[in-house]
C-alpha positions as CSV (number, residue, x, y, z in Angstrom):
1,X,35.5,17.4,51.6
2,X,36.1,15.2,48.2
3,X,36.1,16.9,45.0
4,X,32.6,16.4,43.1
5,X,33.2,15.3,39.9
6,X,31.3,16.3,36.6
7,X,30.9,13.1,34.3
8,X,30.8,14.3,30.0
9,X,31.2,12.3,27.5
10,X,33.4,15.2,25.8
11,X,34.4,18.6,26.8
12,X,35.2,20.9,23.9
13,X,38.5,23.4,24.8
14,X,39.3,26.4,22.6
15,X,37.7,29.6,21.6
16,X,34.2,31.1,21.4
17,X,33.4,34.3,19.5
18,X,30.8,36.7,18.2
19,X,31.0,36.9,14.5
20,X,29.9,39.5,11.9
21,X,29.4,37.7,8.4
22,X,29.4,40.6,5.6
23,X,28.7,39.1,2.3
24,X,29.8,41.0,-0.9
25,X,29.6,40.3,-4.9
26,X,32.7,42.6,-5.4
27,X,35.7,40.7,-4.0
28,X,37.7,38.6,-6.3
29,X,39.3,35.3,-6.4
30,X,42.9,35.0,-7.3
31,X,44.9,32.2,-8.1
32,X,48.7,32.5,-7.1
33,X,50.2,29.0,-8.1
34,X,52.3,28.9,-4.7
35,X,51.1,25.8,-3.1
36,X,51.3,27.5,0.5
37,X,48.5,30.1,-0.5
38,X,46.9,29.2,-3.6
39,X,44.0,31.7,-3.5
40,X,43.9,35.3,-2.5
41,X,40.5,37.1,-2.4
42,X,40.8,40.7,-3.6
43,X,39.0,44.0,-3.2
44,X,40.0,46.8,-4.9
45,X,42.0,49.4,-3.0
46,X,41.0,52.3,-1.7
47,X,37.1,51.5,-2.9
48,X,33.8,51.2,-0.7
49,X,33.0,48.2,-0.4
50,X,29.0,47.5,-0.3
51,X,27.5,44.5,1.7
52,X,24.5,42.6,-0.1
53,X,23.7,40.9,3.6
54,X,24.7,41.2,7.1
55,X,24.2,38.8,10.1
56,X,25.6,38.8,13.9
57,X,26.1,35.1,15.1
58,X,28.4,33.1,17.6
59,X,30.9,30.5,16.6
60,X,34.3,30.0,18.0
61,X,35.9,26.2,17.6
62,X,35.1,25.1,21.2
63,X,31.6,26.6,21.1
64,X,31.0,25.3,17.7
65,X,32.0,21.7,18.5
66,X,30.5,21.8,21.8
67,X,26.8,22.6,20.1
68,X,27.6,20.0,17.6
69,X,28.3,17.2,20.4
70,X,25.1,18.2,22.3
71,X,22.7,18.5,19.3
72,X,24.4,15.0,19.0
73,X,23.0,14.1,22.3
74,X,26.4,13.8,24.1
75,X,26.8,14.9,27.8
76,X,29.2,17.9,26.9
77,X,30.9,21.0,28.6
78,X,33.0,23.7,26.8
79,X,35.9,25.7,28.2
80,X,37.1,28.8,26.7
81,X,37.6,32.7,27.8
82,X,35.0,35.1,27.4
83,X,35.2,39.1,28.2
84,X,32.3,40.6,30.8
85,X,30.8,42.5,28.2
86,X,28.0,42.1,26.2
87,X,29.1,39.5,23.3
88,X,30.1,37.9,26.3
89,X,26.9,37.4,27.8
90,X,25.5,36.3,24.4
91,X,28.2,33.7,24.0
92,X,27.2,31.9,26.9
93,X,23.8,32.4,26.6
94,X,23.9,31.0,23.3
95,X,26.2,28.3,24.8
96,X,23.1,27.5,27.8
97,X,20.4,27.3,24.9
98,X,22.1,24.6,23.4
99,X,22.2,22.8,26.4
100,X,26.3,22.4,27.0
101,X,27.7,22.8,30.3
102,X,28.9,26.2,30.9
103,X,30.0,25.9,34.3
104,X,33.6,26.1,33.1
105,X,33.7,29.1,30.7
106,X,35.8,32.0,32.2
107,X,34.7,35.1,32.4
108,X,37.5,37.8,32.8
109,X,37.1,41.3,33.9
110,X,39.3,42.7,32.0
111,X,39.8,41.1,28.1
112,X,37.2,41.5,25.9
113,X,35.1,39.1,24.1
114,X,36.9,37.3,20.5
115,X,35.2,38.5,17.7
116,X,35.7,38.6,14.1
117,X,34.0,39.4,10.5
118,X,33.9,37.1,8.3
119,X,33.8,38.6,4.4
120,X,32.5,35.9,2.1
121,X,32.1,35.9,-1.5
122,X,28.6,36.3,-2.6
123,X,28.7,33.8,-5.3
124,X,28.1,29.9,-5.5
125,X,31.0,28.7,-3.5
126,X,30.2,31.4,-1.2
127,X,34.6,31.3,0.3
128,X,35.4,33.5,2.9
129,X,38.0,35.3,4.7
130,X,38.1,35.8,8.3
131,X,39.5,39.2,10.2
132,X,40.0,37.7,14.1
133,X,40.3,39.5,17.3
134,X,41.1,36.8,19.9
135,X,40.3,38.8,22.6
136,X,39.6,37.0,25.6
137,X,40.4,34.1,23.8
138,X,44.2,34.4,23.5
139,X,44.3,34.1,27.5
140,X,43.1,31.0,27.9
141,X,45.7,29.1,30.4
142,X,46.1,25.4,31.7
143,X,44.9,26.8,35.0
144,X,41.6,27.2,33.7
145,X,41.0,23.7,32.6
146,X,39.6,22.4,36.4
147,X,40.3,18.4,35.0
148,X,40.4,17.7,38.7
149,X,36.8,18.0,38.5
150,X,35.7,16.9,35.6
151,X,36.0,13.4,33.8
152,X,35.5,13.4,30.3
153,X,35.7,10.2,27.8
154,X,36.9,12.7,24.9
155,X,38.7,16.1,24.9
156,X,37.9,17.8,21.4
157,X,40.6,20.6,21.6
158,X,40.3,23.7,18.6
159,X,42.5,26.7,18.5
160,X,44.5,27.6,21.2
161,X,45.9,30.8,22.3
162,X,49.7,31.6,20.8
163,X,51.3,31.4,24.1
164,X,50.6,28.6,26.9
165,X,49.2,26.0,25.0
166,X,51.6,23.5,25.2
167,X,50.5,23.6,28.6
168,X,47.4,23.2,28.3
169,X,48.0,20.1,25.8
170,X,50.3,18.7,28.3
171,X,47.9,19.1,30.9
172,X,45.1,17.4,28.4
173,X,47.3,14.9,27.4
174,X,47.7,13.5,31.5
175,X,44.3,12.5,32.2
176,X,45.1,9.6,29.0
177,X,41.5,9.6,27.5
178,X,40.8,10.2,24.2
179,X,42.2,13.7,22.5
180,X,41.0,15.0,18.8
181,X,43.2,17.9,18.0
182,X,42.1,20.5,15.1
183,X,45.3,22.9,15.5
184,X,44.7,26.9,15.3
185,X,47.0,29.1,13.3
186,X,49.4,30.3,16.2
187,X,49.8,26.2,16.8
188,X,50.9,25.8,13.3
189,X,53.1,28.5,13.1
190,X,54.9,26.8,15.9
191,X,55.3,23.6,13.8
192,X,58.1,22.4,15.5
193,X,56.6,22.3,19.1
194,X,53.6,21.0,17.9
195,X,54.9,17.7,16.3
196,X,56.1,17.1,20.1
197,X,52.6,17.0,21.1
198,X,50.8,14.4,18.1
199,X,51.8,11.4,20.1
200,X,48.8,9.6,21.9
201,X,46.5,12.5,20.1
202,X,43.7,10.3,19.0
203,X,42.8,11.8,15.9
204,X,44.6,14.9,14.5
205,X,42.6,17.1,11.7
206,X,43.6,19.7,9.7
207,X,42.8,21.1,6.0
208,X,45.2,20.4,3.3
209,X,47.0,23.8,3.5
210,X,47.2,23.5,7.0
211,X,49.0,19.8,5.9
212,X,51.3,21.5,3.9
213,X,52.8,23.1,7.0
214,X,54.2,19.9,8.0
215,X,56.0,19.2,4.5
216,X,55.6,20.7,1.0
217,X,54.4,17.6,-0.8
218,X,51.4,17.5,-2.8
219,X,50.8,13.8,-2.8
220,X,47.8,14.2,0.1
221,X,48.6,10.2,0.9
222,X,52.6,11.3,1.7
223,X,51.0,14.1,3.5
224,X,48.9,11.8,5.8
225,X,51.6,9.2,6.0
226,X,54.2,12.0,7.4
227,X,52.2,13.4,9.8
228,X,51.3,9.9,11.1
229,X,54.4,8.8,11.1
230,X,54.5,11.6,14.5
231,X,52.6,9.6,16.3
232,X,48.8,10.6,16.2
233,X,46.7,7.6,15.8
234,X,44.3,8.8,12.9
235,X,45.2,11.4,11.0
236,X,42.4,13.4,8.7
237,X,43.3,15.9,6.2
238,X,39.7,17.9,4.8
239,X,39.7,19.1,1.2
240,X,36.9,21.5,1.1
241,X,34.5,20.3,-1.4
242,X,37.1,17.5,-2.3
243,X,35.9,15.6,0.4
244,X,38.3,14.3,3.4
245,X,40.6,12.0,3.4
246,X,42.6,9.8,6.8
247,X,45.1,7.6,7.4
248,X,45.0,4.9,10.3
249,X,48.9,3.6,9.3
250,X,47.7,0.7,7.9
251,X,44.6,2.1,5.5
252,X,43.6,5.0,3.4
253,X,40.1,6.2,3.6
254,X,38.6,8.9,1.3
255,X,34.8,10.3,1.4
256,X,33.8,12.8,-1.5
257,X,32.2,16.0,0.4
258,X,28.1,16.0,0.1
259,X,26.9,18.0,-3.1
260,X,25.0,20.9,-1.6
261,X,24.3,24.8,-2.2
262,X,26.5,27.0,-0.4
263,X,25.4,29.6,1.9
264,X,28.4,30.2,3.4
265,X,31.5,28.1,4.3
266,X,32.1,29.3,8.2
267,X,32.6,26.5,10.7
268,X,32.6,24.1,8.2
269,X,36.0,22.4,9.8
270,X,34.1,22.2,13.0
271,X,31.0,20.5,12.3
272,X,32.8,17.9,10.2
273,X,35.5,17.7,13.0
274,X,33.1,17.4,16.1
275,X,30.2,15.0,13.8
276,X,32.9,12.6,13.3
277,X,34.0,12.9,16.8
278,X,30.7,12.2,18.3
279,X,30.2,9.0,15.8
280,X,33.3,7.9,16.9
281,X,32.1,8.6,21.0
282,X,29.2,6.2,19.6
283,X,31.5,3.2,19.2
284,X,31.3,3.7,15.0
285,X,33.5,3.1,12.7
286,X,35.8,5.3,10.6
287,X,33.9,4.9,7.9
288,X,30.7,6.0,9.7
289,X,31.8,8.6,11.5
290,X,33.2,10.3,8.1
291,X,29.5,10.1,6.8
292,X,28.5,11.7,10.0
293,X,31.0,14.5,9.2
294,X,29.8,14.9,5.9
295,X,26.4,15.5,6.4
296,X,26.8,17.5,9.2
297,X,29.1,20.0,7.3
298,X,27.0,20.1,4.4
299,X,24.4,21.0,6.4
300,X,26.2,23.6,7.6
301,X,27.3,25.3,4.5
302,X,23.9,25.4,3.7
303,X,22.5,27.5,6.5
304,X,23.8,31.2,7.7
305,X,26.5,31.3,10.0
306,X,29.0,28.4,12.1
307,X,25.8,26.8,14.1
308,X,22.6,26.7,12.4
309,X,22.5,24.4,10.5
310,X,24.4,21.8,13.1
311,X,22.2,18.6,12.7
312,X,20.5,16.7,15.9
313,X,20.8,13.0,16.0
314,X,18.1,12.0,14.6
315,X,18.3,14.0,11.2
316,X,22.2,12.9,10.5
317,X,21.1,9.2,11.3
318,X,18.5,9.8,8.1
């Protein structure tokens, strides 16, 4: 009996998580002046700390990209790792309400759900820190990608888990459609093996100190040029409220970020990353799809946690 295959326009791959946002006036930003971590935020040791708000939400890169792409009205799926547990069950819950395919989450037995608590700075900028568990997350495997049965236009591809996700890239990188890469931490730590996987990556993103893994240059158009010259296609480099800026190796492109009040700054990369995606599923330009990035993240920031304030079609075509 054949194989029956599942058509999506994209399918998000990464992680999914239950997040605890803990806002608090009393933590401290510090400037260092080392380019590789230019701002520590500080509490005072030993001390209670005292949270103004607190709020229980889901994000997680895949799950935050793959509500993007459906609010977008996209035909999407998400695959990720979840523990059977109960932040489990609200994960893909949460991930069904938004109308994305769940048919390919995992749920294992034995891992628990990823979670973490995010401590942001209750004041205008509202900059946080995140405190991860990956949990179920960090065994995500090639085998669970079923690409036999599934045939996606895009792969959007977030953090991966620190061991086995070359793997999975390579295993992304076979079926030859379109692949936008926004690297985790334990792929950037691993700098040298990921360089080996930016050629035929459609569009590679990361935020400028994630750039300055690749080389210590604060020029941000050497920056771009560098990692281009790897081999991804486009590359993007986000400044927070700077605004983005991408290189196609022929042009520069820069788009100031939207001037908005800050509620907090979680899942900010993703919605920028997967509203410029869909754009770009829509046949637009890159030009177009950065607006679509742009308003999407600013209306992000400006609602509680990493998904409500994700934008439908309609309202980022305003």
């Amino acid at each position: 009996m054949a194989t029956k295959i599942k058509k999506y326009d994209v399918v998000s791959v990464g992680g999914a998580t239950v997040d605890i946002l803990f806002y608090s006036k009393e933590g401290e930003l510090i400037s260092t002046g080392d380019i590789a971590k230019q701002k520590l935020l500080a509490f005072e040791y030993g001390d209670k700390i005292l949270a103004d708000r607190v709020f229980y939400t889901c994000g997680g890169g895949a799950a935050n990209s793959s509500v993007t792409f459906s609010h977008l009205g996209l035909k999407t799926a998400a695959i990720f790792r979840v523990g059977s547990d109960d932040n489990g069950r609200r994960v893909v819950a949460n991930i069904k309400s938004n109308k994305v395919d769940a048919s390919w989450i995992k749920i294992d037995p034995k891992a628990n759900t990823g979670f973490s608590v995010i401590i942001t700075v209750d004041n205008a900028d509202k900059e946080h820190i995140a405190f991860i568990h990956r949990g179920a997350n960090a065994l995500l495997a090639a085998a669970d990608l079923p690409l036999n049965k599934i045939e996606a236009k895009w792969f959007y591809v977030t953090s991966l888990p620190k061991f086995g996700w070359e793997e999975i890239m390579a295993k992304i990188a076979k079926t030859k459609k379109n692949i936008v890469w926004n690297p985790g931490k334990e792929q950037l730590q691993q700098i040298d093996k990921l360089k080996k996987h930016l050629q035929g990556i459609k569009v590679f993103m990361v935020n400028r100190d994630e750039a300055l893994e690749f080389k210590k240059l604060k020029d941000i158009k050497g920056l771009l040029k560098y990692i281009k010259s790897l081999g991804p296609e486009q590359v993007i480099i986000t400044d927070g409220k700077n605004g983005a800026y991408v290189f196609d190796g022929q042009k520069y492109y820069f788009m100031k970020a939207l001037s908005t009040k800050a509620v907090n700054t979680l899942g900010v990369g993703d919605a920028f990353g997967s509203a410029l995606t869909a754009a770009l599923v829509y046949g637009k330009n890159i030009k177009q799809a950065l607006v679509w990035g742009m308003k999407n993240s600013a209306s992000v920031v400006s609602a509680v946690g990493a998904q409500q304030g994700i934008l439908t079609k309609r309202q980022i075509e305003k």
